[in-house]
N, C-alpha and C positions, 0 to 999 in steps of 0.2 A: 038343136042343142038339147041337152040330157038334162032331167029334170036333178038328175044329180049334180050335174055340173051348174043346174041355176043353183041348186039349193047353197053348193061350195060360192059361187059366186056373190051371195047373197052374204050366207053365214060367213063365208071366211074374212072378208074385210072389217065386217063388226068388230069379230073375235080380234083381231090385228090388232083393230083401233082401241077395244077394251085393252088387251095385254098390253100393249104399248103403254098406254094411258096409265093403268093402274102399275105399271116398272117404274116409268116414270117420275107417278107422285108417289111413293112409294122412296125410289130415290131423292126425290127431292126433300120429302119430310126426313126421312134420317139424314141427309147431307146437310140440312139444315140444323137436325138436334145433334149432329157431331159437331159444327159450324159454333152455334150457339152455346156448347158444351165450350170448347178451347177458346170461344169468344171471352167467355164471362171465367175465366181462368188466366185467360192475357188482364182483364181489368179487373182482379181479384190481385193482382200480383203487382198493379199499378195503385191498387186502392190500400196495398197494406207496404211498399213505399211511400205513401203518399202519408200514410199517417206516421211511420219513423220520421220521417220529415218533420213532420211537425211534431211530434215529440220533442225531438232533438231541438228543434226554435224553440218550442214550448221552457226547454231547461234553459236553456241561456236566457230569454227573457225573466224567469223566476228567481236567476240568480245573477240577474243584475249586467252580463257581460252580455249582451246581444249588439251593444253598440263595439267590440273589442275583436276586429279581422282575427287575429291567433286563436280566438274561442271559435267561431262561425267559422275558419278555415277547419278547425278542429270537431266541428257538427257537422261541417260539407264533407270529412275523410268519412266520418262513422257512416253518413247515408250510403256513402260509394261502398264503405265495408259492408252495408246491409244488401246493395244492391248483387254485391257479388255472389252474396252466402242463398240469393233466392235464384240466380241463375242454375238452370238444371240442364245445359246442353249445351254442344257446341254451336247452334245453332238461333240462340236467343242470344243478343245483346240488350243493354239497359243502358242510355243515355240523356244525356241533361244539355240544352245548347241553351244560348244566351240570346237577345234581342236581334245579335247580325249572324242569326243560326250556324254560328261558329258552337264545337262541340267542347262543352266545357267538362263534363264527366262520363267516363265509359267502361263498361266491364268488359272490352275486347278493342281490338286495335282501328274498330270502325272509323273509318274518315268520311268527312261528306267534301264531295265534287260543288263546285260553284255553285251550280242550277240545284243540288240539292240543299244547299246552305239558305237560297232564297227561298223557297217552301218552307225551312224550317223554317226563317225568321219568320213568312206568314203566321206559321201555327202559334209561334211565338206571340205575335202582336193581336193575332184573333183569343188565346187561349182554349181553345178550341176542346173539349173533351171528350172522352171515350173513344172508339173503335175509327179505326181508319189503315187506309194504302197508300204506302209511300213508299221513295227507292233509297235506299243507303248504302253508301259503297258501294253504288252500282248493281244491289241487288235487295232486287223488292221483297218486300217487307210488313206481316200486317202486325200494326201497333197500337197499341193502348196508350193515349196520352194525358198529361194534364200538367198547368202551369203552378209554378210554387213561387210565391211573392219574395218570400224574405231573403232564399238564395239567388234572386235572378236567373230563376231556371225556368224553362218547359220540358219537361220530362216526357220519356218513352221509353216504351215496354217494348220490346219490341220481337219478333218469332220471322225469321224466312218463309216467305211464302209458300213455297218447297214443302217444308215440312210442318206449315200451319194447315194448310189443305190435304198435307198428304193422306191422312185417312178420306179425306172428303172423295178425293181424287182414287181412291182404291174402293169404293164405295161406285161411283161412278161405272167405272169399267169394269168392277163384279156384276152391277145392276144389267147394264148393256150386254155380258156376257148369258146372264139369267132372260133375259128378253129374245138374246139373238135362241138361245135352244126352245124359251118357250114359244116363239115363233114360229120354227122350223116340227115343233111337235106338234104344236095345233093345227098346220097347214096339212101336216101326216095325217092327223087322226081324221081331221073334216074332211079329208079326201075319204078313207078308210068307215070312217063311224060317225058320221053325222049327226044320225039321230041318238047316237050315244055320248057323242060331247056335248050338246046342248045343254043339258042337265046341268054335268058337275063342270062346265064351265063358267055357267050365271052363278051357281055356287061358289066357287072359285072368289068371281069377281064380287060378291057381295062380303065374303071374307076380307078379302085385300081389303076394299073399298070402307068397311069397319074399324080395320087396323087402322088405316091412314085417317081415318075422321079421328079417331081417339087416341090416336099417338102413343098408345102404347104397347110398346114392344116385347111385351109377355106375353099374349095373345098371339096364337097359331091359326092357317088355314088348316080346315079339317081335311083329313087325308080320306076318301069318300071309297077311291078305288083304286086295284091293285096295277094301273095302266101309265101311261104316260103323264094324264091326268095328277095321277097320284103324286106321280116326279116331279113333276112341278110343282106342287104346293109343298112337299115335304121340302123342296131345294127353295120355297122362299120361306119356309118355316129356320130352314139351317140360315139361311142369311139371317133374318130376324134375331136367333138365336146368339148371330157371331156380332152381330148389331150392338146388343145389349150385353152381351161380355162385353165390348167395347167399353160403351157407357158405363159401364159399371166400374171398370178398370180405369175410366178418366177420371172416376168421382173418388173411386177410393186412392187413386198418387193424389189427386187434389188435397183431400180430406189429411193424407200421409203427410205432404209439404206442408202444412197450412200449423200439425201437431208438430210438426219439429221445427220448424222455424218459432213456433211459441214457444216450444219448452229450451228451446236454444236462450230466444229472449230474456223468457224465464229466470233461467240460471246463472243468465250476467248482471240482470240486471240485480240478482240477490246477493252475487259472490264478487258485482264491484263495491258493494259497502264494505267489504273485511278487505279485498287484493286490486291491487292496480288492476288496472283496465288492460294492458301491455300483457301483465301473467296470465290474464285470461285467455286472450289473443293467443299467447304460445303453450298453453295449455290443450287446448280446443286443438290447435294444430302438429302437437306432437307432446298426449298425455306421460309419455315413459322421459320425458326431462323434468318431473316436478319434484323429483327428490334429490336432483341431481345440485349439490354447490358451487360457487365459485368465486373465485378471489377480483373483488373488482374496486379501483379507486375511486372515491366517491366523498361526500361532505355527507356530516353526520349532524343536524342540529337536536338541541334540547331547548324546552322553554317551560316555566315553570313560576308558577303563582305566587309571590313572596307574601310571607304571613300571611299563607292559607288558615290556617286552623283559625287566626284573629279575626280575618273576614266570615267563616263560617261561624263563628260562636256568636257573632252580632246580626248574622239574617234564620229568617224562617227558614226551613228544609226545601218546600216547594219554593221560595224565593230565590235560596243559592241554585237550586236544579236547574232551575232558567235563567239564571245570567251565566251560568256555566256553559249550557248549552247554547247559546246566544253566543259568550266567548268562542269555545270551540267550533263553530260553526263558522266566523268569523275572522279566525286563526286557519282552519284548514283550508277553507276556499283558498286564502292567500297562500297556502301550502304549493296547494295542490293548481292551481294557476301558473307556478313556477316550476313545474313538472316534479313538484315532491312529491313524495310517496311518504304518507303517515304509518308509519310501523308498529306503535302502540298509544294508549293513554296508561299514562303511569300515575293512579288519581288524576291529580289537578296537574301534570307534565304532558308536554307532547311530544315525543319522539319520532325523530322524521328525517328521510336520506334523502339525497339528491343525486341521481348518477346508474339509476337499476330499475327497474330492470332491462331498463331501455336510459345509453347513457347521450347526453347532449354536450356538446363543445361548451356550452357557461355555464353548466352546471355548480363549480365555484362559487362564480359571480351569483346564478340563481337562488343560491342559499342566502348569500348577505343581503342582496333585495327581497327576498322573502321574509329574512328580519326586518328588515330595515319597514319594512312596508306594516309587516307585524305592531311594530312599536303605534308607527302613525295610527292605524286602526284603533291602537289601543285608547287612544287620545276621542275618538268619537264614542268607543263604548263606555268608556267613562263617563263624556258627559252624558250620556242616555241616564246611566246608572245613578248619576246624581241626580238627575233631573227626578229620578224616583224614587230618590232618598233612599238612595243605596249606596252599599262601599265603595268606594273605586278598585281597580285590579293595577296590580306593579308586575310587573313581569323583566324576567331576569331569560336572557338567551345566549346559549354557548354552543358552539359552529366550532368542528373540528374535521379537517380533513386528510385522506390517507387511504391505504392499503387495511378493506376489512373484508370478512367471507359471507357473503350474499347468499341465500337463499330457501328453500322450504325446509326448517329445520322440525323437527319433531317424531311423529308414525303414522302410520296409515289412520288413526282414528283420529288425531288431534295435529294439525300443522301451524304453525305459522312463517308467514315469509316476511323476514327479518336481517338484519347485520349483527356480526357479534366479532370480538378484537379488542385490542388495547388500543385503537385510537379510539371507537364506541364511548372506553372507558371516561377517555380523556375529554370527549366532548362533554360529557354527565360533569368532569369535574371543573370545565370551564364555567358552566352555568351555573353551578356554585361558586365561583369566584364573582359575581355579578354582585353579589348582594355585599361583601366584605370592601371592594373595588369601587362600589357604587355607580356603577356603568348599564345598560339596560341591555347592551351588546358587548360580548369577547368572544374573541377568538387566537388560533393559533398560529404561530409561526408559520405554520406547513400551510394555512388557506390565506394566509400573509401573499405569500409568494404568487397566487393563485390571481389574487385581486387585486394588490398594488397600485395597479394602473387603470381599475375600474373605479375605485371612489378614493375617497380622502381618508387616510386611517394612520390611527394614534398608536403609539407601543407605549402600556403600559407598565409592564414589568417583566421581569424575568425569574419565572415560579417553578418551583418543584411541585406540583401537587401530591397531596396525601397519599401513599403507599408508591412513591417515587422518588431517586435522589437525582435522574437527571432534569436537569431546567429546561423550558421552554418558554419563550419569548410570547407574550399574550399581546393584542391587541384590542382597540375597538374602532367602528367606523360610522360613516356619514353618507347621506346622500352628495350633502356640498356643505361645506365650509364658508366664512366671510373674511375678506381677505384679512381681517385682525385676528380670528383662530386660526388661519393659517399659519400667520407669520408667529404666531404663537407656539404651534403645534411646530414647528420648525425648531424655534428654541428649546421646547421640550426634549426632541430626539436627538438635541447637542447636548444637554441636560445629563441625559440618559447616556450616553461616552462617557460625558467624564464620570459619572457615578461609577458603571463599572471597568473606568481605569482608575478609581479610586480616591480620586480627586473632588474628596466630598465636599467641602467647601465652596468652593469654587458650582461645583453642581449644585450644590442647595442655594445660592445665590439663582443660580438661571431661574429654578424651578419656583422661588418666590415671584421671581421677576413675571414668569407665566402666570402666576395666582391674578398678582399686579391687573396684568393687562386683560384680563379674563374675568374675574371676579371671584371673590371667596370661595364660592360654590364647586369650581374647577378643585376635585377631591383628587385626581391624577396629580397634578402636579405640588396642591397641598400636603399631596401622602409622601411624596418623594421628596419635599423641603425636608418634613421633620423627620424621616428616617435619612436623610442625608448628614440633617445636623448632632440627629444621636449617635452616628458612625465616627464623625469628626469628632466627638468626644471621647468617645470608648472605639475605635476601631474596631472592625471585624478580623478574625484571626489569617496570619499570613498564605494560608490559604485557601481563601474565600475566592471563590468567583463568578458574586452578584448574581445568585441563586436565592432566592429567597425561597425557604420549604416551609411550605404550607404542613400543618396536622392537623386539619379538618377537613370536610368536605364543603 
């Protein structure tokens, strides 16, 4: 045997076992910092889920509704909208199962099979967090997870296997391919130059072997000679090089997703204090309709401070600023609970639709319980108010509804999104009828018809309001009646025939008879005795019909 062929003998298995070695860890420390990379990116994208989540509890708990399913159904849609807006592929789903790993929220049509429904409930009943493999829809899956108390969720993040590994997996079989030539050259050259690979092969190896202790991927083997040798360090230098464009290209979409999910955040959560939560939503998703209008039926309320000026000349500045703000803060929840949309403050008025920009089936009814709920409230801020030796607040509300034009009026530099119309008008002018009427609720003919059969409601007159000559029938309403205002309120609206069939006598009988069984107080049926009996005296002219025109507001 040939002292060449001992020396190949010798050297060549070394070299083998070094190049091996050093491909090896080599690949395995970058399949691991790409591993660790998209790891810690699956639960970046679980961790900042995890906090809209509780964000979103966080708001219903501070304002009072976290015990109220329609609020918390309505914080479980916005997480599902947040989960959706962080999905970046066809390839990642984001889902929420419940205790019998049945799947309760999902950004894609994922089902879970039996056996995978029982895992989940494990993870469920462990809470188990961070990084984990599992199969869903019958295809595996690496996911981020973690449990969320208040929705009865356990959450996951979730990325196909497929394409959570795939860099790791192209990493892999580049490495194997860099091994299989640097094998096939060193066996060449050790047969060929022996004593000349010895050198810049321990070279080589103590380069790699520095990389790999220090992990980082800036660092090149040095290129020594213009030979095979050479090839090989500059082709693991290209790897290295194509390594950390990688990483770098992970950190910076990371870095990109991480700025525009915030400045998305950002800018809703700043432009839902001026516009519905809905206009945002269709904003976001097609900006060229925001100038666009349109004609939509809807309830229009007004509500409005009576003897403002008298209440503010008897408090301090900062003292009226905070019951005001107290007030309004306590008026709009209830607004906006009832899927109102506040459209302006007009000083001491609120202005507010029901029906837009997104319309609901009791949108109607949602308005007169929004009063109606309105008033009650106003009964505890009262007594708060007194209790600190402050004014009480009287508030006067008028609900009118109809045919008005919705939407972002103004120009590009100043917008609001608003209603405007003659019924708008009408509502403004019901709410000035409150204080003359003495009713703390009216409304019109037209949300008459709407709600009828939803509460108990009174017809109080039949008005022309100020810069109108046709009449419109006003009412007011109740949550519930006792069966003696009913039976009251019964006789009232036979009252109210015969008044305008003319037959005032006889009317203004009924309408005392109502005072009667009601009490003094009842100013409806008081008002309609003594202008029934001033008519029986002096008639109205022959053609009159029971229009009373108002000339004020």
């Amino acid at each position: 045997m040939s002292i060449r062929l001992k020396i190949v003998l010798v050297v060549l298995p070394v070299l083998v076992v070094a190049v091996v070695l050093a491909g090896m860890t080599s690949q395995m420390i970058a399949s691991r910092a790409v591993t660790r990379v998209a790891t810690e990116f699956l639960d970046f994208k679980a961790s900042e889920l995890e906090k809209y989540a509780e964000s979103q509890w966080n708001l219903l708990v501070e304002n009072g509704v976290a015990d109220r399913p329609d609020m918390v159904a309505a914080a479980r849609a916005g997480v599902e909208a947040f989960a959706l807006g962080i999905v970046r592929s066809d390839t990642e789903a984001i889902v929420a199962v419940g205790p019998d790993g049945a799947v309760l929220m999902r950004t894609s049509s994922v089902e879970a099979a039996p056996d995978e429904a029982a895992r989940l409930a494990a993870l469920y009943a462990s809470g188990t967090r961070g990084f984990q493999l599992l199969t869903l829809g019958g295809v595996e899956r690496a996911a981020s997870g973690f449990p969320f108390g208040p929705f009865g969720w356990y959450a996951l993040v979730t990325e196909e296997r497929d394409a959570f590994y795939g860099d790791v997996d192209a990493i892999v079989r580049g490495t194997a391919a860099i091994l299989a030539v640097s094998l096939a050259a060193a066996a060449a050259l050790v047969l060929l130059f022996v004593r000349h690979l010895t050198g810049p092969l321990a070279a080589m190896v103590v380069a790699m072997r520095r990389i790999i202790d220090s992990g980082d991927l800036s660092e090149r083997v040095p290129v020594e000679f213009a030979d095979e040798i050479g090839t090989l360090s500059h082709t693991f230098n290209l790897m290295l090089e194509e390594l950390r464009k990688a990483y770098d290209r992970i950190k910076k979409y990371a870095f990109d997703a991480v700025l525009a999910q915030k400045k998305e955040a950002k800018i809703r959560h700043i432009f839902q204090k001026f516009v519905p939560q809905e206009l945002i939503d269709r904003f976001f998703r097609n900006p060229e309709e925001m100038l666009v209008g349109e004609n939509r039926e809807l309830a229009v309320l007004f509500s409005d401070i009576r003897s403002f000026t008298t209440i503010s000349e008897a408090m301090r500045p900062d003292d009226l600023v905070n019951s005001l703000n107290r007030y309004f803060s306590t008026m709009v929840d209830i607004i906006m609970a009832r899927h109102g949309v506040i459209d302006k403050y007009i000083g001491d008025a609120i202005m507010a639709f029901f029906g837009a920009p997104v319309s609901h089936a009791d949108d109607a009814a949602s308005s007169v319980l929004a009063a109606l709920e309105m008033t009650e409230a106003l009964d505890a801020f009262n007594r708060g108010q007194l209790a600190a030796g402050k004014p009480e607040f009287k508030i006067g509300i008028g609900i009118n509804y109809g045919v008005v034009t919705v939407g972002n009026i103004g120009c590009d530099k100043k917008m609001d999104y608003t209603v405007i119309g003659d019924m708008v008008n009408l509502a403004s002018r019901l709410e000035g009828l409150t204080k003359p009427y003495r009713q703390p609720l009216i409304f019109s003919e037209f949300l008459y018809d709407k709600v009828r059969d939803e509460f108990p409601c009174r017809i109080l007159d039949l008005v022309a309001v100020k810069g109108k000559t046709k009449g419109v029938r006003i009412y007011t309403a109740r949550r519930a009646v006792t069966p003696v205002e009913a039976k009251a309120w019964a006789v009232h609206e036979e009252a109210m025939a015969m008044y305008l069939a003319r037959r005032f006598r006889e009317a203004s009988i009924m309408f005392r008879s109502v005072t009667d069984e009601l009490g003094p107080d009842d100013y409806a049926s008081a008002m309609m005795a003594e202008r029934c009996g001033r008519y029986a005296v002096e008639p109205p002219p022959d053609d009159w019909d029971g229009v009373e025109v108002l000339h004020s507001k």
